[in-house]
C-alpha positions in Angstrom: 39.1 5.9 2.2 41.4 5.7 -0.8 43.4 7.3 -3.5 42.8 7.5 -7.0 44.9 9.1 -9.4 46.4 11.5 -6.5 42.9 12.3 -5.1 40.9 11.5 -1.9 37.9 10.0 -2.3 36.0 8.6 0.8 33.7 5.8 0.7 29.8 6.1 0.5 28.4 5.7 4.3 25.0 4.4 4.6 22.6 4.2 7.9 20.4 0.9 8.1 18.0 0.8 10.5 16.5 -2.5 12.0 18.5 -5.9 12.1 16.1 -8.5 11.3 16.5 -10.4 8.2 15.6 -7.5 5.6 18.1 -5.3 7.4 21.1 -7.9 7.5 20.4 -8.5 4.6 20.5 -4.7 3.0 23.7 -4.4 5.1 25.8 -7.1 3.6 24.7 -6.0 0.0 26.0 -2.5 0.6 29.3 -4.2 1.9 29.7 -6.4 -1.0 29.7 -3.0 -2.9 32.4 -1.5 -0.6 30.4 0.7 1.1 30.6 2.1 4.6 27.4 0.4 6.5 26.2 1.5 10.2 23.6 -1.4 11.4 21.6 0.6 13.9 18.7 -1.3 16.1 16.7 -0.4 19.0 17.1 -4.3 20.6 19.1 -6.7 18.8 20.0 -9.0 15.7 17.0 -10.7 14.5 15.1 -9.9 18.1 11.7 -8.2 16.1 9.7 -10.2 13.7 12.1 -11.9 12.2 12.8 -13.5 16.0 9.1 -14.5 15.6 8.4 -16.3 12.1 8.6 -19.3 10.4 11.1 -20.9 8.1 9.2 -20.8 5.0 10.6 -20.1 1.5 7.3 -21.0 -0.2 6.9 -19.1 -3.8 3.8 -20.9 -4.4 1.9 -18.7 -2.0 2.7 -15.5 -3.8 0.2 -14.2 -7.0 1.3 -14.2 -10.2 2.7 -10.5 -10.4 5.9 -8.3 -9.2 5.9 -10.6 -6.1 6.3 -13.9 -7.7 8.6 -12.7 -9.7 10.7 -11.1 -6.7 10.3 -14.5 -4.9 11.9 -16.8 -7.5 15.0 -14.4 -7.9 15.3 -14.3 -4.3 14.9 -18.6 -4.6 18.1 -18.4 -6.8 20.5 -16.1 -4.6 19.3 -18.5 -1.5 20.4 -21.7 -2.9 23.9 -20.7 -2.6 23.8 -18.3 0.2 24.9 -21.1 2.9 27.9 -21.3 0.6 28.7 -17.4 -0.1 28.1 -16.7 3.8 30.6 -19.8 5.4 27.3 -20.4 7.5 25.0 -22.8 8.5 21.5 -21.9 7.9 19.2 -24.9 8.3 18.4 -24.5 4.7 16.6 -27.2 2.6 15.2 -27.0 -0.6 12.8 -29.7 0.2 9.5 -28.4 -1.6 5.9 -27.1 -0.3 1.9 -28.0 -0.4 -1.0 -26.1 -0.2 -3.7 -28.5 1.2 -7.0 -29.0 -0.2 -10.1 -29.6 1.4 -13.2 -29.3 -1.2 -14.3 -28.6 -4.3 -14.3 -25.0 -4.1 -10.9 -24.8 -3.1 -9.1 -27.0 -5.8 -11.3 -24.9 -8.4 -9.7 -21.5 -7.1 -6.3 -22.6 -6.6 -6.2 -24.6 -10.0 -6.7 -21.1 -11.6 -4.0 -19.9 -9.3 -1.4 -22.4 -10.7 -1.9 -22.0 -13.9 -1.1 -18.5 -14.0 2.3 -19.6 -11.7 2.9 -22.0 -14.2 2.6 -19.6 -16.9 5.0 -17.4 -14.8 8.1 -20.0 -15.1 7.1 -21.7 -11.4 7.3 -25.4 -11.4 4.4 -25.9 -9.0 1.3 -28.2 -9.9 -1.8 -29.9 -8.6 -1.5 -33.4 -6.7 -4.1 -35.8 -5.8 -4.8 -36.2 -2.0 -2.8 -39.8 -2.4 0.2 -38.3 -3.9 0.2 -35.8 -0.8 -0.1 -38.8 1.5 2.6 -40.6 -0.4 5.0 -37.4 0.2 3.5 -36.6 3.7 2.1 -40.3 5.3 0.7 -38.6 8.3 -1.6 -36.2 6.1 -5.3 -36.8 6.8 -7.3 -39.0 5.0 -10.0 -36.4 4.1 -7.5 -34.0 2.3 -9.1 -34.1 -1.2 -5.8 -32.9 -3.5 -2.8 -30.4 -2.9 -0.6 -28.5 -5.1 2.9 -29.1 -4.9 6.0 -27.2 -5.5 9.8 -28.3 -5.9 10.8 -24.8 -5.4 9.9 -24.0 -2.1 11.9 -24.1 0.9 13.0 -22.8 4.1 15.7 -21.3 5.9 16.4 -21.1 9.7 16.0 -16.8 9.8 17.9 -16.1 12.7 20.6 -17.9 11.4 20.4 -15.9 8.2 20.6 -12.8 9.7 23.2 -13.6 12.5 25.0 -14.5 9.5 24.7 -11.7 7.1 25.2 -9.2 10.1 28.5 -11.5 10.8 29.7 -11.5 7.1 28.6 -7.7 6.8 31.1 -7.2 9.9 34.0 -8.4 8.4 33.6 -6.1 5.2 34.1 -3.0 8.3 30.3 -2.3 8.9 29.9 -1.3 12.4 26.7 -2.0 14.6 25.0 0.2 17.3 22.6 -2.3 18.9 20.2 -1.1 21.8 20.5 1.9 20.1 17.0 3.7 19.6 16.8 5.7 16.5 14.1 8.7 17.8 14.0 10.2 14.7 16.0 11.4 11.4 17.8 14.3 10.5 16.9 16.7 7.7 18.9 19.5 6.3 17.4 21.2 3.3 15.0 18.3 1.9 18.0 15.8 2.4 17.9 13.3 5.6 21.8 13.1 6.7 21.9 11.6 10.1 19.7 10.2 12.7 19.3 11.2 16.3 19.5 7.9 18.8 19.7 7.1 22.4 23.8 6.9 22.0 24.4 10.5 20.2 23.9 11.4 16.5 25.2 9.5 14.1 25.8 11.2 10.3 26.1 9.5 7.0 25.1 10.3 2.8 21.9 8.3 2.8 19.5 6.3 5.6 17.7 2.8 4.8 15.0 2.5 7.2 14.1 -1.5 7.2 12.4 -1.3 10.3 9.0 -3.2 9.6 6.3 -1.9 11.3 8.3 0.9 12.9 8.9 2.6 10.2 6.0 4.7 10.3 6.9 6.6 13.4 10.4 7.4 11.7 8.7 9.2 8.6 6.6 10.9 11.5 9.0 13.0 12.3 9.5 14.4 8.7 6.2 14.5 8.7 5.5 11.5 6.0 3.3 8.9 6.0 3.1 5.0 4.7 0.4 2.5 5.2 2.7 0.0 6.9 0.6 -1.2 10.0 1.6 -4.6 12.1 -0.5 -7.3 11.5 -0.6 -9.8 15.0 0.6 -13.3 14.0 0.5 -15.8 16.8 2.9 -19.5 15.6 2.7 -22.5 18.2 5.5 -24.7 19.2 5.4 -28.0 19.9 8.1 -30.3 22.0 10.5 -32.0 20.1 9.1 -34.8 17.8 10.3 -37.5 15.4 9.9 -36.2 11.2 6.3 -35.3 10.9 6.0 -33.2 7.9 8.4 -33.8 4.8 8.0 -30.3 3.1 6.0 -27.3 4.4 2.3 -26.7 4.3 -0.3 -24.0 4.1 -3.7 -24.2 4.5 -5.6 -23.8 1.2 -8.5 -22.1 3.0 -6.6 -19.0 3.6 -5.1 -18.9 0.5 -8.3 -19.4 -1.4 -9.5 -16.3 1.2 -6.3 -14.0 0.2 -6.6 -14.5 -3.8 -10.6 -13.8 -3.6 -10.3 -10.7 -1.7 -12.7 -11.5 0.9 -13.3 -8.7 3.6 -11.6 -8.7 7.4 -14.5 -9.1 8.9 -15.2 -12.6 7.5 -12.2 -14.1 9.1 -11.3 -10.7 11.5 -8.4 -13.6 13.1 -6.7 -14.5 9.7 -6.9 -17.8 11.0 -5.2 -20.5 8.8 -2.6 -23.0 8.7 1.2 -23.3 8.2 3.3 -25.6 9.0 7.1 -26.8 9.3 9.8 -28.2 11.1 12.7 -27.3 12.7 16.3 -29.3 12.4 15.7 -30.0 16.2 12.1 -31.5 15.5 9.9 -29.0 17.0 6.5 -28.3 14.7 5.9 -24.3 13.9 2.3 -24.1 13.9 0.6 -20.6 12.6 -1.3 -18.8 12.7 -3.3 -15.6 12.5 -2.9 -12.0 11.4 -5.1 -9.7 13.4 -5.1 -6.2 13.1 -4.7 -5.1 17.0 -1.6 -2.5 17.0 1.1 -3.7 19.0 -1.2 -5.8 21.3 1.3 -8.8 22.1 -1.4 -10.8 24.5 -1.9 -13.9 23.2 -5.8 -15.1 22.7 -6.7 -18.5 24.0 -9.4 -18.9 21.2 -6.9 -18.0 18.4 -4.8 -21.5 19.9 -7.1 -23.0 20.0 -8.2 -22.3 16.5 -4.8 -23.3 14.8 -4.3 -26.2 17.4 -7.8 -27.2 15.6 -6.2 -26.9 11.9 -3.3 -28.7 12.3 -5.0 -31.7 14.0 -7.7 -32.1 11.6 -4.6 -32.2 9.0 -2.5 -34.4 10.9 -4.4 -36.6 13.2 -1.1 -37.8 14.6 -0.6 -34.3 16.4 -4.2 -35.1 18.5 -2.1 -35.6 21.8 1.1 -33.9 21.1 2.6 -31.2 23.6 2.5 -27.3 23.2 5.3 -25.9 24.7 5.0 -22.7 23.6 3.2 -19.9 21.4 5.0 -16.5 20.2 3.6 -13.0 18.5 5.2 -11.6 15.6 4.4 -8.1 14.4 4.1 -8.4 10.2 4.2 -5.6 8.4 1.1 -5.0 6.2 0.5 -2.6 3.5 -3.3 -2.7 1.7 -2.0 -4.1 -1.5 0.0 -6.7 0.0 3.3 -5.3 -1.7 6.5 -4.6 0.2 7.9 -0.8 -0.4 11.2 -0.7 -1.6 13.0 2.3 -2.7 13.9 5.9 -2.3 11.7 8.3 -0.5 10.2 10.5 -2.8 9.9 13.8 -1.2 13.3 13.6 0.8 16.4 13.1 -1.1 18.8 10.5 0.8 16.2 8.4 2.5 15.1 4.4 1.2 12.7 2.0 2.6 12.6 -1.4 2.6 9.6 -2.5 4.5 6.4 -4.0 4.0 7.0 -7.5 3.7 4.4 -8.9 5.8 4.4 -12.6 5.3 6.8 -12.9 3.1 10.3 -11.2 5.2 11.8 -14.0 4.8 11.3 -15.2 1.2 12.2 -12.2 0.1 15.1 -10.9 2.4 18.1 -11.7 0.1 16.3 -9.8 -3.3 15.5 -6.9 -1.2 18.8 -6.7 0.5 20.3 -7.1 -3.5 18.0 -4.5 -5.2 18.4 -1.8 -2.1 22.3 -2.1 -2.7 21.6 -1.3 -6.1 19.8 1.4 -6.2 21.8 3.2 -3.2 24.5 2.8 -5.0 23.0 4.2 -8.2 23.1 1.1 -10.5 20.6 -0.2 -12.4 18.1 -2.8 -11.1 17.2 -6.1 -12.8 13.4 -6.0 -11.9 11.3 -3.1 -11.8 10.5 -1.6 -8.9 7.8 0.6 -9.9 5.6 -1.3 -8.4 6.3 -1.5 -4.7 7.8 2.2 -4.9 6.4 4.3 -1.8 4.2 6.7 -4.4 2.2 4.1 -5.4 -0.1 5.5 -2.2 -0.2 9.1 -3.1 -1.8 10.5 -6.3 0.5 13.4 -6.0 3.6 12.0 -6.8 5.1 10.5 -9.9 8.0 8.1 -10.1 
């Protein structure tokens, strides 16, 4: 609290809920604007999805639209973040590739770069000897690729370790293994939430809890189509430099942008790839829809084992050492919902993300700030606001 002119005022408080990357991130924001910030989660930093990704920064997979555009802002704050946090966060700007198998695919993605490029992204198509020339141990039989400068990766534990860290010395204070069981509403205006330590009170709640958002709004009887989307990523033992950049798989790429139904690939299997500083290989993946299912299907291995090899040969008789399952948040027009609540004053989300959490952590974390904190927003977020899903309401 302060003075001003003779008069108390008392600082904003604000609940978050969730400490993975989008939380952290939402967190340090609101500090940067001298607010109050109360970091609640039901396990730990970082110990939900964002324990269970990849590093990737890539813009390139991202449509031309509100997301793009999202993406390359969030690119920008990244490049310094390292810097502006006093942290270490494996980043590398070190540029991505789509690969390319056949005709059919370089004919849909060539459409899909031109309308990046004509969205200021500096991404283009590449001949399958300029990928080799970047990535020697690429197969043979890749036809072309698309390349982007732009994209990078980030280590996203370390990000939000970090954020949470630098959020803590600006006074926010953490409840971890602290179970939010549901939210507080006093006359059309959430206040508090009720958790396993006690009620805790405050002027507004930001729920980033990803997929578990959805049970919070339960209890005030609200709904979102956020549902978790199984995503298994395999780890390999530590290797020399493999890959130079990271990859994607144009198959499921070419799948996403042409809408094709569930049922046609009901796995989501496709390829990603990248590299940690230590030198182990992040293989993915798949995004299944089976609820909060965390077994892990020796087919779907299998599967992406099969990808990777027939992109890098050199992998043919490398060592698994482990697979993991992330929980991605989906929503059915594959935008993240950031904003206020619209029935219920004093309650924001920022969820949604799916696949791209991580790419767009630092934007989201910038914009929520904003608009808690009543100022105006550089981007419009008409577009991933929560009554986009319900005829009903206006925004």
């Amino acid at each position: 609290m302060g003075f001003i002119l003779g008069v108390l005022t008392l600082k904003q408080k604000v609940i978050v809920i969730g400490a993975g990357i989008i939380g952290t991130s939402v967190a340090y924001y609101l500090s940067k604007k001298d607010v109050n910030v109360v970091l609640i989660d039901a396990k730990d930093i970082a110990a939900g999805t964002s324990g269970a990704c990849d590093k990737a920064i890539m813009l390139q997979s991202k449509k031309s639209g509100p997301t793009l555009a999202m993406a390359m802002k969030s690119a920008e704050l990244y490049k310094n973040l390292e810097e502006e946090l006093g942290e270490d966060l494996e980043y590398e700007n070190g540029g991505g590739m789509i690969l390319i198998n056949n005709e059919e695919e370089l004919k849909v993605l060539y459409e899909h770069v031109q309308k990046q490029r004509e969205a200021g992204l500096k991404v283009t198509i590449i001949t399958g000897d300029e990928a080799r020339k970047i990535n020697p141990n690429l197969s043979p039989k890749i036809l072309a690729a698309t390349w982007c400068e732009q994209d990078a990766e980030v280590n996203p534990l370390k990000t939000a370790f970090a954020y949470a860290k630098a959020a803590s010395k600006a006074n926010m204070t953490m409840h971890l293994n602290c179970k939010v069981t549901n939210l507080i509403e006093v006359n059309g205006r959430v206040i508090g939430v009720n958790t396993t330590q006690g009620e805790i009170y405050g002027d507004c709640v930001v729920l980033c809890c990803g997929v578990w958002v959805t049970s919070l709004l339960s209890s005030l009887h609200l709904e979102v189509p956020i549902m978790p989307r199984k995503g298994v990523i395999l780890v390999t033992e530590k290797l020399p430099k493999i890959i130079n950049c990271n990859i994607l798989g144009g198959s499921y790429i070419v799948s996403k942008l042409q809408k094709e139904p569930p049922e046609k690939n009901p796995l989501g299997i496709g390829l990603s790839m990248g590299q940690t500083k230590s030198g182990n290989l992040l293989i993915g993946g798949s995004r299944e829809f089976a609820g909060f299912d965390s077994s892990v299907n020796s087919f779907i291995l299998t599967e992406i084992a099969k990808k990777a090899i027939a992109a890098f040969p050199c992998l043919q008789h490398v060592n698994l050492i482990r697979s993991f399952v992330g929980f991605r948040p989906f929503t059915p027009d594959n935008l993240p919902v950031i904003g206020e609540v619209p029935t219920v004053s004093g309650l924001y989300i920022a969820a949604g993300h799916e696949g791209d959490g991580v790419a767009l952590a630092p934007i989201t974390g910038q914009m929520i700030a904003e608009i808690v904190t009543d100022q105006t927003t550089e981007m419009d977020l008409t577009p991933f606001h929560m009554s986009r899903f319900f005829e009903s309401f206006t925004y």
